[in-house]
C-alpha positions in Angstrom: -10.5 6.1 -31.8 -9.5 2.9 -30.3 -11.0 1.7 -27.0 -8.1 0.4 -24.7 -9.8 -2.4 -21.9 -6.4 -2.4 -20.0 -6.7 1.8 -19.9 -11.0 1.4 -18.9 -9.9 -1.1 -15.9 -7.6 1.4 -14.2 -10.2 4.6 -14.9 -12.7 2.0 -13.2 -10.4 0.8 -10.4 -9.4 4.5 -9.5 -13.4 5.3 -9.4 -13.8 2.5 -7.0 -11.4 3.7 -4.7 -12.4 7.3 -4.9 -16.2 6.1 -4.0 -14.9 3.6 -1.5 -12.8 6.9 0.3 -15.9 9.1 -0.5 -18.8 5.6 1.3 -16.0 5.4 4.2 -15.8 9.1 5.1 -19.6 9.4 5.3 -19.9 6.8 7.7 -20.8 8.1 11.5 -18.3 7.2 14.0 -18.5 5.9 17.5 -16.9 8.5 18.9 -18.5 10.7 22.0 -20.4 14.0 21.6 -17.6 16.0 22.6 -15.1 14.7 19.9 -17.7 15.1 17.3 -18.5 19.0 18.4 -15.2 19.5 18.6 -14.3 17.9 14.4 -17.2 21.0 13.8 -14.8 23.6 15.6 -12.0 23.0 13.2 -11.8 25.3 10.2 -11.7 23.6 7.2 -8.0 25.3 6.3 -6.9 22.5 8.7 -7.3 19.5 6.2 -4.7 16.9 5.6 -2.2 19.6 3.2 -2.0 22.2 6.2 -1.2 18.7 8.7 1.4 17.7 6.4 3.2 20.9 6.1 2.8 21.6 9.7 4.5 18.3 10.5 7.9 17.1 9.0 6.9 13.4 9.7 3.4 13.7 8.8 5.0 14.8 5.5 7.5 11.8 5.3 4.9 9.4 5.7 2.7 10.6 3.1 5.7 11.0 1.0 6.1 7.5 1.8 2.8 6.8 0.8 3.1 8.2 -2.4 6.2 6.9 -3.4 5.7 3.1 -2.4 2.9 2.5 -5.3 6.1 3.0 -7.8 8.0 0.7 -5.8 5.0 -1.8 -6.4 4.9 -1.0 -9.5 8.6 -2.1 -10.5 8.2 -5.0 -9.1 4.8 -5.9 -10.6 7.0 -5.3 -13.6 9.4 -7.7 -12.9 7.3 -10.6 -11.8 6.7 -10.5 -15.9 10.0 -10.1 -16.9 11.6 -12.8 -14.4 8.4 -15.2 -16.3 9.1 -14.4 -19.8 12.8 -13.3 -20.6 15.0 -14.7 -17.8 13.5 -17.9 -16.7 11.2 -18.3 -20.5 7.8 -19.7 -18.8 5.9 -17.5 -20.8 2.1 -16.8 -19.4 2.5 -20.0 -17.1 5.3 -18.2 -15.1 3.4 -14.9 -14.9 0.6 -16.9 -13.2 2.5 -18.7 -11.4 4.3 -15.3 -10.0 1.1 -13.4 -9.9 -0.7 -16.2 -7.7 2.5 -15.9 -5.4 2.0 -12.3 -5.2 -1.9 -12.6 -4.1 -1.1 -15.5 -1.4 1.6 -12.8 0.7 -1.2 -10.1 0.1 -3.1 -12.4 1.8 -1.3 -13.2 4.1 0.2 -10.0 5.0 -3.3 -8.7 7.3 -2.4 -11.9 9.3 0.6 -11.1 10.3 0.2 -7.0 10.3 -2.6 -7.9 12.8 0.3 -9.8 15.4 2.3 -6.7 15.3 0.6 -4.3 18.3 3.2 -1.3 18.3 6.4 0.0 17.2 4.5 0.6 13.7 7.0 2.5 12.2 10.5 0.8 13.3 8.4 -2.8 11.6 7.7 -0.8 9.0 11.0 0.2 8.0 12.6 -3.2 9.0 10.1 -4.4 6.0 11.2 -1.8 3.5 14.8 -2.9 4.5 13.8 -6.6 3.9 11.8 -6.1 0.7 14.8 -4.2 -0.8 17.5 -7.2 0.4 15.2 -9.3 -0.8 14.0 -8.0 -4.1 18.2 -7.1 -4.8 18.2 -11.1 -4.0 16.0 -12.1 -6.5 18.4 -10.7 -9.2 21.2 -13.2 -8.6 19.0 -16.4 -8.6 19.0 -18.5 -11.3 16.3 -20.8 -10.1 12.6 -20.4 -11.3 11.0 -22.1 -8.2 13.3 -20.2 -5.7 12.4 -16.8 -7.4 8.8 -18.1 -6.8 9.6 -18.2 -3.1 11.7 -14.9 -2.6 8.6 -12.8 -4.2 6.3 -14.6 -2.2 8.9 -13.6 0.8 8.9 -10.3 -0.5 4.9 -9.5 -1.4 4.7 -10.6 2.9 7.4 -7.6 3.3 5.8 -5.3 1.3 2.2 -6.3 2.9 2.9 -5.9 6.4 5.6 -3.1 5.7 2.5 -1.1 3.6 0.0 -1.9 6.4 2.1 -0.7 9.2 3.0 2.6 7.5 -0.7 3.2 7.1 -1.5 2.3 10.7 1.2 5.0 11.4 -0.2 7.8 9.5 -3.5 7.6 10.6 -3.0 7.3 14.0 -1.1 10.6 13.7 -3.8 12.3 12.1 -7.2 13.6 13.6 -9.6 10.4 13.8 -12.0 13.1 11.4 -9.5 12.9 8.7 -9.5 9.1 7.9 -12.0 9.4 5.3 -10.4 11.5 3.6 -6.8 10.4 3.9 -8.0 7.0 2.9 -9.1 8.3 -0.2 -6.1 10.2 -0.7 -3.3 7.3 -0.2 -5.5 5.4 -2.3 -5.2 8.1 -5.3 
């Protein structure tokens, strides 16, 4: 049988997150005494599947949720595409695209962290943005510009991402972080 590193990575990378949900919902919160009696009251049936079936747009969110990974995933697919059969800069473009990507990831938790309410109507406006955008891309015929629009675009997709997050858990119980965490990050 032949050992695949790119197939052992993602195995590792899901563990990580699964034992980073699994660290983060054993960790005690700050919360008063009567919050925490009252996590104990709730019968377990009321875990994050009864919440989003009770609640249309605790549903669409996590729908949301789920979905946007594919998204991210097309477009990871394109940054090596664009680099190798449109614009022919082989592995140099791929770098080049990939470090673009990492600078608006980085950036993104800057500018998420200006953005104090209205969560979801930011949220969509970056969905909007990252699709114009990303549609954009296809119609320039400009390495260096198509360097710029996905760095545009990873900042859309950042904050947009961050945002929608920041939504769902403030609509769920503050006891089901952990676990929702761990969930989005399936």
């Amino acid at each position: 049988m032949h050992f695949c590193w790119p197939s052992a990575a993602f195995v590792i990378n899901i563990l990580s997150f699964v034992s980073a949900g699994w660290i983060i919902s054993s960790i005690p919160t700050l919360e008063s005494k009567e919050v925490q009696t009252t996590r104990h009251e709730v019968p377990k049936k009321n875990g994050i599947l009864s919440l989003a079936l009770a609640s249309s747009f605790v549903l669409m969110l996590l729908t949301f949720d789920l979905l946007n990974p594919l998204i991210n995933g097309i477009e990871n697919v394109l940054l090596s595409v664009y680099a190798v059969k449109v614009f022919h800069m082989g592995g140099l473009g791929v770098g080049i695209l990939y470090s673009v990507l990492g600078t608006g990831l980085i950036l993104s938790p800057i500018l998420s962290s200006k953005i104090r309410n209205y969560y979801l109507p930011f949220a969509f406006l970056c969905l909007l943005m990252e699709g114009v955008v990303l549609s954009s891309i296809s119609q320039v015929h400009s390495f260096a510009l198509v360097v710029i629009m996905f760095g545009i675009l990873t900042v859309f997709s950042g904050v947009g991402n961050t945002l929608m997050d920041t939504a769902v858990m403030e609509t769920m119980p503050s006891w089901l972080h952990g676990p929702i965490l761990l969930f989005l990050q399936l």
